[in-house]
N, C-alpha and C positions, 0 to 999 in steps of 0.2 A: 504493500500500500504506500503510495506518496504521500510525503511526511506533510505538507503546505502547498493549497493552491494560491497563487499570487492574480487574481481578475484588476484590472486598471485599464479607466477611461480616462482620460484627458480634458475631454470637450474640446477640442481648439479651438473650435469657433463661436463657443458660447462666452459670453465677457457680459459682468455689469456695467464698467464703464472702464474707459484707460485708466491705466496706472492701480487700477483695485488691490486690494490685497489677494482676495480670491480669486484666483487665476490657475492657467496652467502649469504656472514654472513649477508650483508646489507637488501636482501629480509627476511630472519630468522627473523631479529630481528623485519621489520616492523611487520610481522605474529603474534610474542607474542604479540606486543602492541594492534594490533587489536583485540587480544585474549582474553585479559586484560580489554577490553573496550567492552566485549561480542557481539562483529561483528565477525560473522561466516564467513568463507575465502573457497571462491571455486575457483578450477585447472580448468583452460579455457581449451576447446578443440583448437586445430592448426587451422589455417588457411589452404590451401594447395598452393602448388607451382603455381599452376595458378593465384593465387590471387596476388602471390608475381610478378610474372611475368605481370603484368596488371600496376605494379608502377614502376617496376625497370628494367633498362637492367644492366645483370648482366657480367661483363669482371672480373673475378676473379674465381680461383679454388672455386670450388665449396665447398671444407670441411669446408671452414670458415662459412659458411651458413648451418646452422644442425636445427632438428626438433624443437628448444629449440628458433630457433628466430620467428618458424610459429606460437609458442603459444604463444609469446609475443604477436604477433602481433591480435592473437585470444582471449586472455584476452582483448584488447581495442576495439575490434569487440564486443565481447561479453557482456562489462559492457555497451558501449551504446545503442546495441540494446536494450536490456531493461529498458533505458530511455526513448528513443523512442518508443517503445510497453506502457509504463506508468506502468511494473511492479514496478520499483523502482523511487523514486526522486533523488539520487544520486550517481553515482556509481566510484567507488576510485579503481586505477589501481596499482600495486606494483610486476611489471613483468621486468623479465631481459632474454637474451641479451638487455641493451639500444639501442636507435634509431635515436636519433636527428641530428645526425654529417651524416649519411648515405642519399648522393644524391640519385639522381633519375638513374644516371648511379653509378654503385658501380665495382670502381677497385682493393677493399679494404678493409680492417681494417680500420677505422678512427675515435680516437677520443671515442676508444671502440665500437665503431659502425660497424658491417655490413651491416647490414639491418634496414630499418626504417619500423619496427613494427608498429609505431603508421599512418604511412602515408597511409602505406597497409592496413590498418583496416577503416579509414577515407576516404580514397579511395572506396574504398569498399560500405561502408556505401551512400556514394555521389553517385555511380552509382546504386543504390537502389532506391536512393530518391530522383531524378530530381529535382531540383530549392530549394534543401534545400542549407541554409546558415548557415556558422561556421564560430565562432571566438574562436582563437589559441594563446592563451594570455601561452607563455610560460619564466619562471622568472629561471632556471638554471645562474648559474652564467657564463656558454660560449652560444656565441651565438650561436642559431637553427639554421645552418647554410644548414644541409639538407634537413631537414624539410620547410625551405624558398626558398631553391631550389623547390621542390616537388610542393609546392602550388605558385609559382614564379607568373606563367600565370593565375592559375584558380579566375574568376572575383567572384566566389561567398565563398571565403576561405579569412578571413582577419588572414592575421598572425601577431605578432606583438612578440618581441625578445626583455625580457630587460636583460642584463650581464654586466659583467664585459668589460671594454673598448679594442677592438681588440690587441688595438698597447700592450697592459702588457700581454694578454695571449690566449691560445689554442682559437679558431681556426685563428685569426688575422683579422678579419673582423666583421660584424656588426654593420656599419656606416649609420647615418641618411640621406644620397642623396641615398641609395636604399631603393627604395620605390613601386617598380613592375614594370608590364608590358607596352608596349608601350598605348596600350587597356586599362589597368586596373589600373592606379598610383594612390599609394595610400592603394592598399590591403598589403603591406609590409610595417612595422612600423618596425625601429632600434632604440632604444635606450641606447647606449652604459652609461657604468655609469663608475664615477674612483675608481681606488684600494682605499679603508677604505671608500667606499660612506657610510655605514652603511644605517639604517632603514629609516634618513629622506629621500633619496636621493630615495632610493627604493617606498616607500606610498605617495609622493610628486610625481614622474612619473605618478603611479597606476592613481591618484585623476587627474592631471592637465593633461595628456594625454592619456593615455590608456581609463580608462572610456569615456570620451568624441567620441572616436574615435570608440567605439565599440557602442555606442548609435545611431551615425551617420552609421553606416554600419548594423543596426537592422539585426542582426543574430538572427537565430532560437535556436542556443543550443551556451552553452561559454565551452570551454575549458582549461583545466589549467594546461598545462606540467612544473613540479610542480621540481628544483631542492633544496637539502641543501647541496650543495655544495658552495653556500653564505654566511655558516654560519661563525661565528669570530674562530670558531675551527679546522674547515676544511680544509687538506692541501694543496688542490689544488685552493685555489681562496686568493683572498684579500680585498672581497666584506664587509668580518664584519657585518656580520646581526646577530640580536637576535634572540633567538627561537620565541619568540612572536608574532617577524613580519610574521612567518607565517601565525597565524592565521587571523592578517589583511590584509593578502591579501586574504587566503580565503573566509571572511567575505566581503572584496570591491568586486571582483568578482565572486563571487555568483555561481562555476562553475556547471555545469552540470557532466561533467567530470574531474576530476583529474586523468593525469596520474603522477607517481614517474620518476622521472630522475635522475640527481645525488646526490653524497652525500656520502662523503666518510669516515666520521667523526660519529663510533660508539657509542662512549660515549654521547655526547654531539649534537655533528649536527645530527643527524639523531635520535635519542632517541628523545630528545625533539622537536626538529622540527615536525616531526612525529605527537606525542603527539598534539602539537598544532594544526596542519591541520586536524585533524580528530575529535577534540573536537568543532571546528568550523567548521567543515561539518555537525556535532550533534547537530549544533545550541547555544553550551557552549561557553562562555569565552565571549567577544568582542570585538569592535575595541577601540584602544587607540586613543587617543588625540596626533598627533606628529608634533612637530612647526617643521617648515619651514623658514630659515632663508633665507636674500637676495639672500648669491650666490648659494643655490638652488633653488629657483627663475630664479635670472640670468642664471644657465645652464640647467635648462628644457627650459624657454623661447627661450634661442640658438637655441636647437635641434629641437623647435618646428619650428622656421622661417625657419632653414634649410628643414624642410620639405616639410615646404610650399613653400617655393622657387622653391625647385625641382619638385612638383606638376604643375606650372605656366609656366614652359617648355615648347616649342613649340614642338607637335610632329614631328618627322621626315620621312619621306617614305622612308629612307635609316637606320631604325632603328638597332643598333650593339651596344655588349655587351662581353666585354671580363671579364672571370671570372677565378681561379683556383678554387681547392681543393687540399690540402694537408695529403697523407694518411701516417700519424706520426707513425703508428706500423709497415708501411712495410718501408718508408721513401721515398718515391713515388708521383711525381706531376701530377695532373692532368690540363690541359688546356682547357681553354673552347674556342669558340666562337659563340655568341646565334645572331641570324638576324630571323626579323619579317616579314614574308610574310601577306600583306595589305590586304583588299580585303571590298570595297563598299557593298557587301550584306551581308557581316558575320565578325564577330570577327577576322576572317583568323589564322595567324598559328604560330605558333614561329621553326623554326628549329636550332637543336642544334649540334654542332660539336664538339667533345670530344676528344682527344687525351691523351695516357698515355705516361713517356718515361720512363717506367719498360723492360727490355727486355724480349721477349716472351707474349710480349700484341698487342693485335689487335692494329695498327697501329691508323687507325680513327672509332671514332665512327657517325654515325649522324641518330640524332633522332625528329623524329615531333609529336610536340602534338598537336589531333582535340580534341576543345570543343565537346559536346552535340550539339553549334547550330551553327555548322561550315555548311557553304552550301555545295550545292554539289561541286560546280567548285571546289570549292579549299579541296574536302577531292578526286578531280581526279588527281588534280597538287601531294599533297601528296601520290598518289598510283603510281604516275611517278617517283618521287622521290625515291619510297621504291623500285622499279625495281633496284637502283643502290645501291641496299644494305643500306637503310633507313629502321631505327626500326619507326613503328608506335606504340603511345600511347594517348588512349581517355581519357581525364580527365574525 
C-alpha cells in the first residue's frame, strides 16, 4: 500500500485581485517540497455543480464560483476516497480556491472563500457512507467559521476550531458556549487562543482537550485542516508558532486526512511548516517535550468549564439562534436566525432564515436540513415549508 497520496490544484487562473496574498505561488511552492521529498503530486478531477448544490445555497453571481473551486473540492473527495478504499494510508490535500470561511448559504466572497470545497467533498463522502463518523480537528489561525456552520447540526461530524481569539481578528467569532445543536451539544468545540499564544498554548489545547474529546466521540477517520498562517512570520495572524509545532500536531493527531488552508508567509511559514507536516506524515522527526506552565493550565481549564457548563443547559422547545457572517471582500452582512423544529420520533429539523442587506439580493432566504433518520412526519412538515419557497438540504 502507498504510504501518502499528494492531490494539488493550483488554480492559475483564479486571483482575487493582484498582488493578494492568496495566490498560486503558495500551492507552487508546496509542489516543489513534495517534489523534493519524492511524493508524486496528482490534478484531482472537479466535483460537478450538483455536488456543490447538495451543501450550499448559492445567492451570489455566479462568476465568483469557477471550475477551479469544483476541483478543490474534488482533490478532498479524491484523497479520501482512497483512504477509505485502503489504496493509501495517508492522503495530504494542497488545493486552492480555500474553503473554511464559506457557509452553507454563500452571499459571497468571505474570508477568501467562496465555496467550501472541503464540506462539498465530506459531504459527499457522508452520503456515501451512512453512519460513518468524522472528526475535523482544524488548527488555521481564524476560526472555521463555515465549515462549523456546515456540520453545525450533523450528530455524526465532531468539529473542533483552535485560532487565534475572535475579538483580535478575521472572522470575530469562535467562542467556547458554541458548542452545536439543540440535539447534538457538544459536536462543536471552540477554542479560541491569545495573540503570541505560541506552541505551548497550541500542544497544551491539542493534549488536555482536543484528544480527549475526539476519543470520547470514537470517529472513524480524523481530519486535519491544516493552516501556517500561525506561524511567528506570517502576516496575517499573531499566533507565533514555530515551524516545529507543526509536526507535533501532526504526530498528536495522527490524521487520516490533511487538508492545507492558510499561510501566507513564503519564506518561512509555509517552506518550513510545510516541510515539517509532511516529514511527520512520513513518520520523521517527533514530538517535542513542551512545558506547560500555570496560566496555560489556568486558560484551557477556563475554556474547558465553559464548555461544560454550556453542555448542562437545559434544552429548550422554543430552541433560537441568532448568528451573522460577514463577507469582508464585498463588505456585506449576512443575518441569521436558526429555530429547531422538535419532534419525539426523530432528531427533527433545524430551519434557517438568512437575510443579506446587499442591494439586489434575495431578500430572505430559508433553508431546512433533514438528517438521514428524520421521520416521515417531519420530512412532510418540511415539504410544507418548501411550498413557501424553502430550500431543502439532506445532510
Amino acid at each position: 500500500m502507498e504510504k501518502i497520496l499528494a492531490l494539488t490544484s493550483s488554480a492559475q487562473d483564479w486571483l482575487i485581485s493582484p498582488g493578494h496574498p492568496e495566490n498560486k505561488e503558495r500551492i507552487l511552492l508546496m509542489q516543489d517540497i513534495l517534489f523534493s521529498h519524492n511524493i508524486s503530486t496528482k490534478e484531482p478531477a472537479p466535483l460537478s455543480k450538483e455536488d456543490l448544490s447538495k451543501t450550499h445555497v448559492v445567492n451570489c453571481h455566479p462568476s465568483s464560483i469557477t471550475a477551479d473551486h469544483l476541483k478543490a473540492a474534488g482533490a478532498v473527495y479524491e484523497g479520501f476516497s482512497a483512504v477509505l478504499e485502503g489504496q493509501v494510508e495517508k492522503a495530504i490535500i494542497c488545493a486552492r480556491p480555500p474553503g473554511h470561511h464559506a457557509p452553507r448559504i454563500i452571499h459571497g466572497i468571505r474570508g477568501f472563500c467562496s465555496t467550501n470545497g472541503d464540506s462539498i467533498a465530506l459531504e459527499k463522502i457522508l452520503r456515501e457512507n451512512r453512519g460513518l463518523r468524522l472528526a475535523i480537528i482544524d488548527t488555521d489561525a481564524h476560526h472555521a467559521d463555515g465549515t462549523e456552520d456546515i456540520f453545525f447540526y450533523n450528530p455524526d461530524v465532531l468539529h473542533i476550531s483552535i485560532h487565534q481569539d475572535g475579538r483580535t481578528i478575521f472572522p470575530g467569532s469562535g467562542f467556547p458556549e458554541t458548542i452545536g445543536g439543540p440535539v447534538n451539544p457538544g459536536n462543536i468545540m471552540n477554542i479560541p487562543l491569545p495573540p503570541g499564544a505560541g506552541d505551548s498554548y497550541l500542544v497544551g489545547a491539542i493534549k488536555k482537550l482536543v484528544i480527549p474529546t475526539i476519543q470520547k466521540f470514537q470517529p472513524d477517520y480524523i481530519i486535519h485542516t491544516l493552516g501556517f498562517d500561525g506561524h511567528i512570520s506570517d502576516p496575517l495572524s499573531h499566533l507565533e508558532y514555530s515551524s516545529q509545532v507543526f509536526a507535533d500536531l501532526t504526530h498528536l493527531l495522527n490524521p487520516h486526512l490533511t487538508i492545507i488552508q492558510g499561510g501566507y508567509d513564503l519564506k518561512k511559514g509555509i517552506k518550513e511548516g510545510f516541510t515539517e507536516t509532511l516529514k511527520a506524515l512520513m513518520g520523521e522527526n517527533g514530538i517535542r517535550q513542551i512545558s506547560e506552565d500555570k496560566d496555560i493550565i489556568h486558560y484551557l481549564d477556563r475554556i474547558a468549564s465553559i464548555m461544560e457548563n454550556q453542555q448542562n443547559q437545559p434544552t429548550k422547545n422554543n430552541w433560537i439562534r441568532q448568528n451573522r457572517f460577514f463577507y469582508d471582500e464585498e463588505y456585506i452582512m449576512e443575518n441569521r436566525q436558526e429555530t429547531y423544529s422538535f419532534c419525539s420520533n426523530c432528531l427533527g429539523f433545524p430551519v434557517i432564515k438568512s437575510s443579506c442587506d446587499k442591494i439586489m439580493r434575495e431578500e430572505e432566504i430559508t433553508l431546512i436540513l433533514l438528517h438521514p433518520d428524520t421521520c416521515q412526519e417531519c420530512r412532510d412538515r418540511a415539504k410544507e415549508m418548501q411550498r413557501e419557497k424553502a430550500y431543502i438540504l439532506n445532510i
